[in-house]
Biotite code that builds the C-alpha atoms (Angstrom):
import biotite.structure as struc

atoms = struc.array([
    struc.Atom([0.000, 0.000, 0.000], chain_id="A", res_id=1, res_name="UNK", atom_name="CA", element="C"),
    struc.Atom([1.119, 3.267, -1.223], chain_id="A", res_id=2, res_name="UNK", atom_name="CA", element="C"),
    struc.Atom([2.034, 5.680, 1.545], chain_id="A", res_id=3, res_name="UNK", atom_name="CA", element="C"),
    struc.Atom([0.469, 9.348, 1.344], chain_id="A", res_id=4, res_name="UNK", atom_name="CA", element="C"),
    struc.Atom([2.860, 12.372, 1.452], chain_id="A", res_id=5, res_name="UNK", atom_name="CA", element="C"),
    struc.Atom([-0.382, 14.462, 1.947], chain_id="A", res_id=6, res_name="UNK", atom_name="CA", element="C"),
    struc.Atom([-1.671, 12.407, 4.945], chain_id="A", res_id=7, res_name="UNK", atom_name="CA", element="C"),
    struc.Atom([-0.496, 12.016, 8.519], chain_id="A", res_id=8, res_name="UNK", atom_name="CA", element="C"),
    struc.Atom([1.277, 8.985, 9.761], chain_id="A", res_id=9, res_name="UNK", atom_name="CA", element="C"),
    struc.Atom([-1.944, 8.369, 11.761], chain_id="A", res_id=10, res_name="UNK", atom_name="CA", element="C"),
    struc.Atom([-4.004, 8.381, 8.814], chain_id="A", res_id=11, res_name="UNK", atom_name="CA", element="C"),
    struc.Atom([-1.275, 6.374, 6.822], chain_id="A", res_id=12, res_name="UNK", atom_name="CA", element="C"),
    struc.Atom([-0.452, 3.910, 9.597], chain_id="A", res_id=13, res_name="UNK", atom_name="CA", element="C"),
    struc.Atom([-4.498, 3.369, 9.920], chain_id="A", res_id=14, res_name="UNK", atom_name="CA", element="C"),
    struc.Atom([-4.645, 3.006, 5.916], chain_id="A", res_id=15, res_name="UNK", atom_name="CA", element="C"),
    struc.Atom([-1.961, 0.386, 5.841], chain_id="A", res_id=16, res_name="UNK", atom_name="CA", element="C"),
    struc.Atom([-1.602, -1.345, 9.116], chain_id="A", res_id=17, res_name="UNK", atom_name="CA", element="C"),
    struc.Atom([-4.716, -3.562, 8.885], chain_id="A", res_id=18, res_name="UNK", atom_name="CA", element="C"),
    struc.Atom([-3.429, -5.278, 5.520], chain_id="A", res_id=19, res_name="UNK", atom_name="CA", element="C"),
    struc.Atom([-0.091, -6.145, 7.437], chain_id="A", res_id=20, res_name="UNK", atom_name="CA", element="C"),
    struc.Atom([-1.254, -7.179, 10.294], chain_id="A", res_id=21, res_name="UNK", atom_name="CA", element="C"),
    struc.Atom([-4.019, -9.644, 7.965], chain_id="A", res_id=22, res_name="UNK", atom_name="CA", element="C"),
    struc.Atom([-0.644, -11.107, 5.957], chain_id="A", res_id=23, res_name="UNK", atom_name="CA", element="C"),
    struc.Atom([0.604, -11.470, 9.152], chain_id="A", res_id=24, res_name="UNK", atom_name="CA", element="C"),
    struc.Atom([-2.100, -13.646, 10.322], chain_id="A", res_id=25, res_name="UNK", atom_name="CA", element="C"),
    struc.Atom([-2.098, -15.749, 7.210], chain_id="A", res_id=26, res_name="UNK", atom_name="CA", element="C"),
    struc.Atom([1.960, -16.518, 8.070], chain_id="A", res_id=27, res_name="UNK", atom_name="CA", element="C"),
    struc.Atom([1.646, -17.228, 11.779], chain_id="A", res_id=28, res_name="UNK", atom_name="CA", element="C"),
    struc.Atom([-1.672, -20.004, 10.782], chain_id="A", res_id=29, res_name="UNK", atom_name="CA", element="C"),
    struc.Atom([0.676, -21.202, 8.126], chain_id="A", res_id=30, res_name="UNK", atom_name="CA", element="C"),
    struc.Atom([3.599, -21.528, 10.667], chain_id="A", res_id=31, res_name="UNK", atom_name="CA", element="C"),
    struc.Atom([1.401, -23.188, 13.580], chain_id="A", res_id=32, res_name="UNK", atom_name="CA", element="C"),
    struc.Atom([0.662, -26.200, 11.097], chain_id="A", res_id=33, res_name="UNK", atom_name="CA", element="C"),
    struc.Atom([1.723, -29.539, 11.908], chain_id="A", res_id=34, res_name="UNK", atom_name="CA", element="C"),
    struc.Atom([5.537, -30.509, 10.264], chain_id="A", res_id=35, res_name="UNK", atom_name="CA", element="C"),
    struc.Atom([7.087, -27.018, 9.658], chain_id="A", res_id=36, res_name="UNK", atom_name="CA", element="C"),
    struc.Atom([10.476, -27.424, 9.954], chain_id="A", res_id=37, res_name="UNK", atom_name="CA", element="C"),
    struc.Atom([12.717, -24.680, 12.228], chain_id="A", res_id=38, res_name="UNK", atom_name="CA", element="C"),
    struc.Atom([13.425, -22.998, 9.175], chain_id="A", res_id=39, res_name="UNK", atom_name="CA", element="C"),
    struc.Atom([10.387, -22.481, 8.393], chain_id="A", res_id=40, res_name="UNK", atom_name="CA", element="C"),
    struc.Atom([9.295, -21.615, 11.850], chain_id="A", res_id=41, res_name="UNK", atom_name="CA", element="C"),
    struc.Atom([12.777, -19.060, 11.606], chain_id="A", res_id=42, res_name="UNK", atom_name="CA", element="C"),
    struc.Atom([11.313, -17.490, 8.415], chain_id="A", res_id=43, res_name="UNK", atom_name="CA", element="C"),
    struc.Atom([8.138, -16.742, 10.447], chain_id="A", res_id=44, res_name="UNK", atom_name="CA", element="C"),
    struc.Atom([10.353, -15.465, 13.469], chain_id="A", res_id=45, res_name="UNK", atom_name="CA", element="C"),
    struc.Atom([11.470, -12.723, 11.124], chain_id="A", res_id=46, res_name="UNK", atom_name="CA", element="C"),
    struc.Atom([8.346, -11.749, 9.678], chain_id="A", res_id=47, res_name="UNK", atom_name="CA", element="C"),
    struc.Atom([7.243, -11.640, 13.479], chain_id="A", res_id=48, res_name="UNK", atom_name="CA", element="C"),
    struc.Atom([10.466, -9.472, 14.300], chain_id="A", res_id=49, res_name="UNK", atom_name="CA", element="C"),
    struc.Atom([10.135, -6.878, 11.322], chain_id="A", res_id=50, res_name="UNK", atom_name="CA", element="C"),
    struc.Atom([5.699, -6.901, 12.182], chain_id="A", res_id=51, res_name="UNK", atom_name="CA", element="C"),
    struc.Atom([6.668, -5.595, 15.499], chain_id="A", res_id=52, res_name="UNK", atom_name="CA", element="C"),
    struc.Atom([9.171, -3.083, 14.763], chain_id="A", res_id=53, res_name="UNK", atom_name="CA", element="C"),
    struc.Atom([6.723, -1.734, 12.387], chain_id="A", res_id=54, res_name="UNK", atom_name="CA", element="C"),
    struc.Atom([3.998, -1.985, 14.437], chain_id="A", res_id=55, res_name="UNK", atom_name="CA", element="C"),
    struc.Atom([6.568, -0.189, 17.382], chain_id="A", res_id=56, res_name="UNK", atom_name="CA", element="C"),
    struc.Atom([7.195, 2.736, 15.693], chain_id="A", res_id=57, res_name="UNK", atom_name="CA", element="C"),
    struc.Atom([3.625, 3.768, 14.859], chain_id="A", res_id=58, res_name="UNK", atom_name="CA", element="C"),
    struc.Atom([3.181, 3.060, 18.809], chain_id="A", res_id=59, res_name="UNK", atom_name="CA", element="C"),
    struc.Atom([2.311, 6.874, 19.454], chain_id="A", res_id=60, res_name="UNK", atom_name="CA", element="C"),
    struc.Atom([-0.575, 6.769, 17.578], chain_id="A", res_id=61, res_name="UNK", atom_name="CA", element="C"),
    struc.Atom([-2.203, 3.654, 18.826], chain_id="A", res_id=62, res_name="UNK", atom_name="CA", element="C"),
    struc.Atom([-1.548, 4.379, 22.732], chain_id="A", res_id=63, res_name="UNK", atom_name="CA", element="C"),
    struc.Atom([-2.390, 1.798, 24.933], chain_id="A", res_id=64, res_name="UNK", atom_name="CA", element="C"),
    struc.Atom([-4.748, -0.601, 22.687], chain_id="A", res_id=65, res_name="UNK", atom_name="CA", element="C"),
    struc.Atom([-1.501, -1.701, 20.662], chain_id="A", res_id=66, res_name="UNK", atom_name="CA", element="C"),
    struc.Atom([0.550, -2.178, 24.260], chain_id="A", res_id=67, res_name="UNK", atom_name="CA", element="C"),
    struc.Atom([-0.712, -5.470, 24.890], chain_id="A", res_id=68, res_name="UNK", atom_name="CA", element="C"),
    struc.Atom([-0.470, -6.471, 21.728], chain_id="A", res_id=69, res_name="UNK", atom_name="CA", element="C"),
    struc.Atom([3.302, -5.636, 21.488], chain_id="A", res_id=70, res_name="UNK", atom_name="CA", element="C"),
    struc.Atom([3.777, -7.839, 24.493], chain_id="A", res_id=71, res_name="UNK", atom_name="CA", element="C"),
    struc.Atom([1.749, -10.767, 22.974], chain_id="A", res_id=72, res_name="UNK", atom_name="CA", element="C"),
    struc.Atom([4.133, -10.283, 20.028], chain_id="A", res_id=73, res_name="UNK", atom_name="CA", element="C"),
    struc.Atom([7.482, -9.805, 22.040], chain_id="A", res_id=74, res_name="UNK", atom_name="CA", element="C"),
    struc.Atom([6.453, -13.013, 23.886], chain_id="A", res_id=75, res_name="UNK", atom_name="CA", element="C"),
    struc.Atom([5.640, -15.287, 20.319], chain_id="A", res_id=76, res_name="UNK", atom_name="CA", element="C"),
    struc.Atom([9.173, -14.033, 19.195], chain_id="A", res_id=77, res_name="UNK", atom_name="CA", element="C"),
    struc.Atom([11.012, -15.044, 22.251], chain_id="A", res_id=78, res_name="UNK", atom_name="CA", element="C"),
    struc.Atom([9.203, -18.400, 22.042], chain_id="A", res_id=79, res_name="UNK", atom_name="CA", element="C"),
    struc.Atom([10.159, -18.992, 18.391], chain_id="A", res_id=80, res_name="UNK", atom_name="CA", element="C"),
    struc.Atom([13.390, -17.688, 18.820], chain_id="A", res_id=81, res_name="UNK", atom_name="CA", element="C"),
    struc.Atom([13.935, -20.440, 21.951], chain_id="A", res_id=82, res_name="UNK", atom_name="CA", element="C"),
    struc.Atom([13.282, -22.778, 18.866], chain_id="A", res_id=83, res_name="UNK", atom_name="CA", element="C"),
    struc.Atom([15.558, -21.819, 16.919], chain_id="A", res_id=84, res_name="UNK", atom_name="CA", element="C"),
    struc.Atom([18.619, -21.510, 19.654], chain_id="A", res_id=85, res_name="UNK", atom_name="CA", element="C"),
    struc.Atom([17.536, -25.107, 20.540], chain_id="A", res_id=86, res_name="UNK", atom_name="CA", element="C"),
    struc.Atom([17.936, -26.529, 17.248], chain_id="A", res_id=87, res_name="UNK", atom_name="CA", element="C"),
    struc.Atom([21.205, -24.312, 16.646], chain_id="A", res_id=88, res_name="UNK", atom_name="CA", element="C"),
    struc.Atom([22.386, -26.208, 19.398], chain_id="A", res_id=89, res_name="UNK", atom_name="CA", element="C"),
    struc.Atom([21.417, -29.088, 18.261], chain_id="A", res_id=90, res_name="UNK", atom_name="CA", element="C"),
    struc.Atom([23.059, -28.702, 15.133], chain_id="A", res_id=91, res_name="UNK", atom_name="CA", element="C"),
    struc.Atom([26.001, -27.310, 16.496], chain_id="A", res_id=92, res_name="UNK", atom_name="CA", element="C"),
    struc.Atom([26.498, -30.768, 19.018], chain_id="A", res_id=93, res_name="UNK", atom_name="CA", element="C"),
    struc.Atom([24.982, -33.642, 16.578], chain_id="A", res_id=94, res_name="UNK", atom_name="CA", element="C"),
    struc.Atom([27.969, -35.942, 17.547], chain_id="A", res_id=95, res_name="UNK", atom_name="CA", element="C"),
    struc.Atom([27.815, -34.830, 21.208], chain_id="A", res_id=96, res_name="UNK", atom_name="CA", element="C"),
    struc.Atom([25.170, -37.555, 21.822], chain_id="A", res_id=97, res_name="UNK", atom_name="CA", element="C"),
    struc.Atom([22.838, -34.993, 23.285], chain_id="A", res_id=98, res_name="UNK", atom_name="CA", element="C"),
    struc.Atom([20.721, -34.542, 19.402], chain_id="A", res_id=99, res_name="UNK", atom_name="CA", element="C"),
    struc.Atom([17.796, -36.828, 20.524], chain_id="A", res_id=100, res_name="UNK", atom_name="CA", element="C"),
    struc.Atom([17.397, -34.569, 24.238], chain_id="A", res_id=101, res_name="UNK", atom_name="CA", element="C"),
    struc.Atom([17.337, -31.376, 22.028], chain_id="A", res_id=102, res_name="UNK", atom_name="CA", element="C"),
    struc.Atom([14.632, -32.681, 19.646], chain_id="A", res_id=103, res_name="UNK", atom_name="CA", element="C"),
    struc.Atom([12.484, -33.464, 22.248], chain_id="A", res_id=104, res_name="UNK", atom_name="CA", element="C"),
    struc.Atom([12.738, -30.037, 23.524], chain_id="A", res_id=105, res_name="UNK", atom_name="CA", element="C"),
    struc.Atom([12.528, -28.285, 20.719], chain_id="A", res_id=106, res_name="UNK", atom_name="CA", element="C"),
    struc.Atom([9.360, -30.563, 19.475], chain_id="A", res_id=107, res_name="UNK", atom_name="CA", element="C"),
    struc.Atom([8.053, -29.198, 23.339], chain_id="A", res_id=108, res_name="UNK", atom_name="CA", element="C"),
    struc.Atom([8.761, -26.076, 22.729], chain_id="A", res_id=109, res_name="UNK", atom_name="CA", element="C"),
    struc.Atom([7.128, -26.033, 19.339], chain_id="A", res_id=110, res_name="UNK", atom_name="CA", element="C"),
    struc.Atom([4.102, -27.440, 20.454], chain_id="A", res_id=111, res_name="UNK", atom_name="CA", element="C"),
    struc.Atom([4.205, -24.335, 23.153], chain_id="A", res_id=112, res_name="UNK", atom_name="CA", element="C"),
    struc.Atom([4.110, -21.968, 20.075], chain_id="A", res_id=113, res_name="UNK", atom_name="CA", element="C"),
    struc.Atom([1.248, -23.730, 18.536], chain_id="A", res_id=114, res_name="UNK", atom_name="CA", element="C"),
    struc.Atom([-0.557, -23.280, 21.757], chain_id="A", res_id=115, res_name="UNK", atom_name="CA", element="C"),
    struc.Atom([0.073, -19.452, 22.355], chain_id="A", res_id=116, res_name="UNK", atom_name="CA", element="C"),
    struc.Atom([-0.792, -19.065, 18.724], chain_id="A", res_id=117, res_name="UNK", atom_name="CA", element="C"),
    struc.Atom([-3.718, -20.766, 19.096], chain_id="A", res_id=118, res_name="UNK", atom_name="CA", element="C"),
    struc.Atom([-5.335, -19.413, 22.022], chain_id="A", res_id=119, res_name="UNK", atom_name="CA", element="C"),
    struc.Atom([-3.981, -16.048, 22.347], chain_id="A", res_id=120, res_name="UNK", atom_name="CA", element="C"),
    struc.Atom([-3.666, -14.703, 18.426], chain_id="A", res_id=121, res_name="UNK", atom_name="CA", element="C"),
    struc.Atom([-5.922, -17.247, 16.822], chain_id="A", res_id=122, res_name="UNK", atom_name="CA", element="C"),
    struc.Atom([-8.556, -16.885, 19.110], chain_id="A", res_id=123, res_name="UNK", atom_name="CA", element="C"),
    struc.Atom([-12.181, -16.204, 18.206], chain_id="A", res_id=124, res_name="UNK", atom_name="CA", element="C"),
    struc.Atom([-12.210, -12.633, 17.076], chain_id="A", res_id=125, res_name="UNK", atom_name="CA", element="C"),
    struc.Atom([-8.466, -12.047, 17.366], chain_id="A", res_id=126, res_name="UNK", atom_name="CA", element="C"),
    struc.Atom([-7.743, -11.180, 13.823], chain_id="A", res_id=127, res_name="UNK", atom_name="CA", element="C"),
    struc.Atom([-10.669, -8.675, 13.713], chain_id="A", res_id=128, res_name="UNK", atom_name="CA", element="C"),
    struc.Atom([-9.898, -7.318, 16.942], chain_id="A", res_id=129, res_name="UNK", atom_name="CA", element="C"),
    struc.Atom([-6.224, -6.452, 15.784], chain_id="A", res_id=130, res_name="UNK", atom_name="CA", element="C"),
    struc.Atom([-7.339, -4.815, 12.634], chain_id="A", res_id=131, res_name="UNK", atom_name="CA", element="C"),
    struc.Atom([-9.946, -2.484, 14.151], chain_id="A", res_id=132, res_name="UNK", atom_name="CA", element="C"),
    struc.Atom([-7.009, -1.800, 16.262], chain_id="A", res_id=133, res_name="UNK", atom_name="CA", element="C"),
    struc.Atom([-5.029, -0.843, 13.997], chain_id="A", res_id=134, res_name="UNK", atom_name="CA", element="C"),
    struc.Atom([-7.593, 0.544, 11.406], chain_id="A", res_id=135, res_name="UNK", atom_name="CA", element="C"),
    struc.Atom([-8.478, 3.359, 14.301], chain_id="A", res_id=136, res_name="UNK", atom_name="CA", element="C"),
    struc.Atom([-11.697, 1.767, 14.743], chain_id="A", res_id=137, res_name="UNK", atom_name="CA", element="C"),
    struc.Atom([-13.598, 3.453, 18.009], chain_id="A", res_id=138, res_name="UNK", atom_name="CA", element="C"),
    struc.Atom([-12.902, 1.577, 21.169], chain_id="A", res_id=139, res_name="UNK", atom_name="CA", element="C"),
    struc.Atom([-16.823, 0.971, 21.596], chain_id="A", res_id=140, res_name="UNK", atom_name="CA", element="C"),
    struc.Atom([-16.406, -1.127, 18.412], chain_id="A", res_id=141, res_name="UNK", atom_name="CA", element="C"),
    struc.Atom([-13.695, -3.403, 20.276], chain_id="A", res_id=142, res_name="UNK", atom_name="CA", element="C"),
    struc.Atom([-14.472, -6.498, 21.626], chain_id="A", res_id=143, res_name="UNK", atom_name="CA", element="C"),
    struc.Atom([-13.159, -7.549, 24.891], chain_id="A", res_id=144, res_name="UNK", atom_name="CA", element="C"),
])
């Protein structure tokens, strides 16, 4: 989406925020499917990253209904970013004998991500909730 020279960054940020944050959807339900491999669940770790910082600097003119949401974020990256150290590691000591303890707990810790996504960003009314959000929608439009 084009940004506007002539608008705001409010009115910009409003205009082009909600199509982010629904591409960002469609990558985290693609990512919480069954047999994605940690570089696949890395590639989503990224998109996660850069969707935050963008969604960080336009803080200022969401106030406190994108603060939460940051947090949920900050949280799913530090989750898939335990992943990825985990099978780094893994990688790093496959004739260490230790390769079958780290796949375990990275298989744990991916089925933690699936969870969170799950019940805290792909929960009923999530995705709609995030783009009213972010679309300036009035707060009596927000469900709780």
């Amino acid at each position: 989406m084009k940004w506007l020279e002539t608008e705001t960054a409010a009115v910009n940020a409003h205009r082009a925020l909600p199509l982010l944050v629904t591409n960002y959807f469609e990558a985290g339900r693609e990512a919480a499917k069954r047999h994605k491999s940690a570089r696949e669940l890395h590639r989503f770790r990224v998109k996660t990253k850069r969707f935050r910082y963008a969604l960080e600097m336009f803080a200022p003119v969401y106030g406190v209904e994108l603060a939460s949401r940051l947090r949920a974020l900050q949280r799913l990256q530090k989750m898939l970013g335990e992943i990825s150290d985990v099978y780094t590691i893994r990688e790093l000591l496959k004739h260490d004998g230790h390769k079958q303890d780290l796949h375990a707990e990275g298989k744990r810790r991916i089925h933690e991500f699936r969870e969170y996504w799950k019940s805290v960003f792909d929960a009923s009314d999530q995705l709609e909730q995030w783009t009213a959000v972010l679309s300036g929608a009035p707060k009596s439009s927000l469900k709780r």
